[in-house]
C-alpha positions as CSV (number, residue, x, y, z in Angstrom):
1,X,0.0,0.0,0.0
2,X,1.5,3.0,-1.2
3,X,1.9,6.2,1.6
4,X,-0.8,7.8,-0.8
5,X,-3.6,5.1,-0.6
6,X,-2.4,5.0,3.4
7,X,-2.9,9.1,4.1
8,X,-6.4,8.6,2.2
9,X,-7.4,5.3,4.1
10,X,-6.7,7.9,7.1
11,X,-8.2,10.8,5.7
12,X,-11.8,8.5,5.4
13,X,-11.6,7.4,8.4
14,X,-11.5,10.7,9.8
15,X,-14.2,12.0,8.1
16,X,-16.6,9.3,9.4
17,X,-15.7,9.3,12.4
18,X,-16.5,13.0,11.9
19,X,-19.9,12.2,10.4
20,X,-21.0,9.8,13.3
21,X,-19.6,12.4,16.0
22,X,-22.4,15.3,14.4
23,X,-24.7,12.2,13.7
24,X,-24.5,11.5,17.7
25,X,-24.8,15.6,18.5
26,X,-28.4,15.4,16.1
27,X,-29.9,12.7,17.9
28,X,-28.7,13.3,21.3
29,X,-30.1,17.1,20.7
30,X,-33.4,16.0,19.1
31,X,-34.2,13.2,21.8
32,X,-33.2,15.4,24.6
33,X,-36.8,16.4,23.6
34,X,-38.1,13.6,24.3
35,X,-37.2,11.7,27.1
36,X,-39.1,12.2,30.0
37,X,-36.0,14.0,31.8
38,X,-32.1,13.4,30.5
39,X,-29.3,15.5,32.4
40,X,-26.3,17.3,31.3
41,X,-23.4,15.3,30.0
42,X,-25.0,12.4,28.0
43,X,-23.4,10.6,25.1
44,X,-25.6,8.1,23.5
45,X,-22.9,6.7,20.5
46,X,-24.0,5.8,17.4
47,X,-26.0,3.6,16.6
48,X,-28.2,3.1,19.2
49,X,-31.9,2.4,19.1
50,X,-33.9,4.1,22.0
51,X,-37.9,3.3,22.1
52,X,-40.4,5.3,23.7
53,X,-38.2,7.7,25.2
54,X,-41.1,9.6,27.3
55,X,-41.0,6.8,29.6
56,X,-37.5,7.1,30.3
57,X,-35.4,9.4,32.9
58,X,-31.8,9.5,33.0
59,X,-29.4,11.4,35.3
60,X,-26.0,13.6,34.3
61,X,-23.0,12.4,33.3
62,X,-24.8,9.1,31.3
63,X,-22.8,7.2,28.5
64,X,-24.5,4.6,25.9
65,X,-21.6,2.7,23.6
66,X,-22.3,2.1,20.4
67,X,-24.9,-0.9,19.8
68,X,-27.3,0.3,23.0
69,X,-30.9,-1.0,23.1
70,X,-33.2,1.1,25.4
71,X,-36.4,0.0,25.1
72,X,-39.4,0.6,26.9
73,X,-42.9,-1.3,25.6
74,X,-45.7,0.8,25.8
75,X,-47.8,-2.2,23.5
76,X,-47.3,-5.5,22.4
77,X,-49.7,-7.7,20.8
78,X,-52.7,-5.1,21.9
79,X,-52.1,-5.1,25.6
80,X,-50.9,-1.8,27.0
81,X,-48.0,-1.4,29.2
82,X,-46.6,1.6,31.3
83,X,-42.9,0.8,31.3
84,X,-41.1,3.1,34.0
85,X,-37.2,3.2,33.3
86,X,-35.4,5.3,35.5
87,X,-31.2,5.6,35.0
88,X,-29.2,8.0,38.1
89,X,-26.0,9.9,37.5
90,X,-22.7,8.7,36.1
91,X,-24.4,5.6,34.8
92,X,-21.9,3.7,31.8
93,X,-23.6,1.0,29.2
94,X,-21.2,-0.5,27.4
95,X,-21.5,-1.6,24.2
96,X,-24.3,-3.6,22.6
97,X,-26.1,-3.3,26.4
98,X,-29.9,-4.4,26.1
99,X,-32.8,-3.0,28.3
100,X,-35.9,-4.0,27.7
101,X,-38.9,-2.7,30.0
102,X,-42.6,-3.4,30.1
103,X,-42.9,-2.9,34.0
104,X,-40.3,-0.6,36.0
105,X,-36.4,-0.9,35.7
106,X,-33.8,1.1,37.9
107,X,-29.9,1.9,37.8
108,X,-29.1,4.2,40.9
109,X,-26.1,6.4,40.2
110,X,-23.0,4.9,39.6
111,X,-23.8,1.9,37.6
112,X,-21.6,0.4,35.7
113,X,-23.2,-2.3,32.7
114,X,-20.6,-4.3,30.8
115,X,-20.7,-5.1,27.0
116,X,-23.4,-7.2,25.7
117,X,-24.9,-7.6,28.9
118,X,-28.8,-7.4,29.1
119,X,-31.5,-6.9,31.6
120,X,-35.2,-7.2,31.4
121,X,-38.2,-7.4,33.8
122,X,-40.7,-9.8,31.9
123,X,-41.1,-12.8,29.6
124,X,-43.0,-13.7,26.8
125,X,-46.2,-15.9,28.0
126,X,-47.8,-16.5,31.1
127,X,-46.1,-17.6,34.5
128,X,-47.7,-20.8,34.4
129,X,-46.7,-21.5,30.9
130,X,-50.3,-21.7,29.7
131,X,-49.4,-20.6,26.4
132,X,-47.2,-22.9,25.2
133,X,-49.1,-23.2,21.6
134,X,-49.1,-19.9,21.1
135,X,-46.3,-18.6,19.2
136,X,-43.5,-17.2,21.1
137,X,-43.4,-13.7,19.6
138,X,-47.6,-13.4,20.1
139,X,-47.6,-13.9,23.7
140,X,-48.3,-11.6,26.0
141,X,-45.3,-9.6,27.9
142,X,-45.7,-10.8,31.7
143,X,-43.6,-8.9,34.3
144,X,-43.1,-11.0,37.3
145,X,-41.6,-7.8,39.3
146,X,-38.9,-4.8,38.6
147,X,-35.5,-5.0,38.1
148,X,-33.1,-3.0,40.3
149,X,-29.6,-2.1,40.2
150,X,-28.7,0.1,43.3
151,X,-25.5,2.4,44.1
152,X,-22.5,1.4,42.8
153,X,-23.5,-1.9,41.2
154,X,-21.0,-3.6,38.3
155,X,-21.9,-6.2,35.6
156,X,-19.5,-7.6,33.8
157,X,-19.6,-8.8,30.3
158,X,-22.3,-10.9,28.9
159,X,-24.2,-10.7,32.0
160,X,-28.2,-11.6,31.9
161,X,-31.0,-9.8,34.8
162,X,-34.3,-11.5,34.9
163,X,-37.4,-10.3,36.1
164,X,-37.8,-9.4,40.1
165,X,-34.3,-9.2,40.9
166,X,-32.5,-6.4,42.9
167,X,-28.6,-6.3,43.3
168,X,-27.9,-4.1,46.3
169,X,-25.4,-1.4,46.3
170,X,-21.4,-2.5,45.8
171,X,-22.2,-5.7,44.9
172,X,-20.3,-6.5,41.4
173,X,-21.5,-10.1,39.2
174,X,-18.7,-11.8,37.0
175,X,-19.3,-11.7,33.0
176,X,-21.7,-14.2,31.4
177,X,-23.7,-15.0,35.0
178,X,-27.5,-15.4,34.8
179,X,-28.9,-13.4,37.7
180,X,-32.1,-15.0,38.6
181,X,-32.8,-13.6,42.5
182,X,-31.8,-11.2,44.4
183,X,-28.4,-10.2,45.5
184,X,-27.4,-8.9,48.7
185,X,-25.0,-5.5,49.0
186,X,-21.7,-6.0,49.2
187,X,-21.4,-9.0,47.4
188,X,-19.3,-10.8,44.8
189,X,-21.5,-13.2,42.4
190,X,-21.0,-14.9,39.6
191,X,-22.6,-18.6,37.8
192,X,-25.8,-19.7,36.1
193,X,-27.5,-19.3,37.8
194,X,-25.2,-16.4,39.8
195,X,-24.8,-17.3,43.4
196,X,-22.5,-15.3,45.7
197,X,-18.9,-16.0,46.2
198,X,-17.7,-13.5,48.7
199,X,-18.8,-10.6,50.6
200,X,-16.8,-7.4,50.4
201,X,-15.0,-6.3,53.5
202,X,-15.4,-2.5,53.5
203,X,-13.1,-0.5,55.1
204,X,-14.4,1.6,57.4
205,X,-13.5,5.7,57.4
């Protein structure tokens, strides 16, 4: 490759990455709009797909990677839903992060969500699996509780939340774990299912 074809592979590059940075600004300034309350300081890369915005609040300092999925189901298959989802400050989504919300879902300030990890607080069909017949994607959205993520909480890569579960505040949960009940603060968790490993000794002032 000659140092011409090099300096113009360079020069390209450049100006798309130019092209997604104002592509990022656009968005981010037209959904500002319409989420139900964004702070200062967001970056939401692109691309990211965000539904229903006016359901969703998110604090200062926010960053979505590239590849985000934020969505919030106000109707599927003709039953309504009021999805609450409600992200604090200084809250980082890597990339490729999936929420998906029909109920409530919570990230109190400080969380920290690794790459391709997703959470969601329903399923598709009824809890006692009495559509089975139907068609997966034409059953009903059933929430069997919210999912919270409290102070300070860390997911690793590749990790999955399920329905009902809340991960108190310091706790962190090794990549590809499947979180399927609650986890204590403090703690150190990891498996599928994830089941707790250690408690963190904090030091105190």
């Amino acid at each position: 490759m000659s140092k011409l074809t090099r300096w113009m592979a360079k020069a390209v590059v450049r100006v798309v990455d130019r092209i997604k940075a104002i592509y990022e600004q656009i968005n981010l300034h037209y959904l500002k709009g319409e989420f139900k309350h964004i702070g200062s300081n967001a970056i939401i890369e692109y691309p990211s797909h965000i539904m229903n915005p006016q359901c969703i609040s998110i604090g200062n300092d926010f960053t979505g990677r590239a590849g985000l999925r934020l969505r919030a189901y106000t109707d599927f298959v003709g039953l309504k839903h009021t999805p609450e989802v409600t992200i604090g400050n200084n809250v980082h989504l890597a990339m490729d992060v999936v929420i998906n919300c029909t109920h409530r879902i919570v990230l109190e300030d400080n969380v920290s969500i690794g790459v391709g990890s997703k959470l969601m607080d329903h399923m598709h069909g009824q809890p006692d699996f009495s559509d089975l017949k139907v068609k997966v994607m034409d059953r009903l959205l059933t929430s069997r509780g919210a999912v919270i993520l409290r102070n300070n909480v860390m997911l690793g890569t590749g990790v999955v939340v399920l329905p009902g579960v809340e991960i108190g505040e310091n706790s962190i949960v090794g990549s590809n774990s499947v979180v399927t009940k609650d986890i204590p603060p403090n703690s150190i968790a990891a498996g599928v299912p994830a089941r707790i490993l250690r408690t963190i000794e904090l030091s105190k002032p």
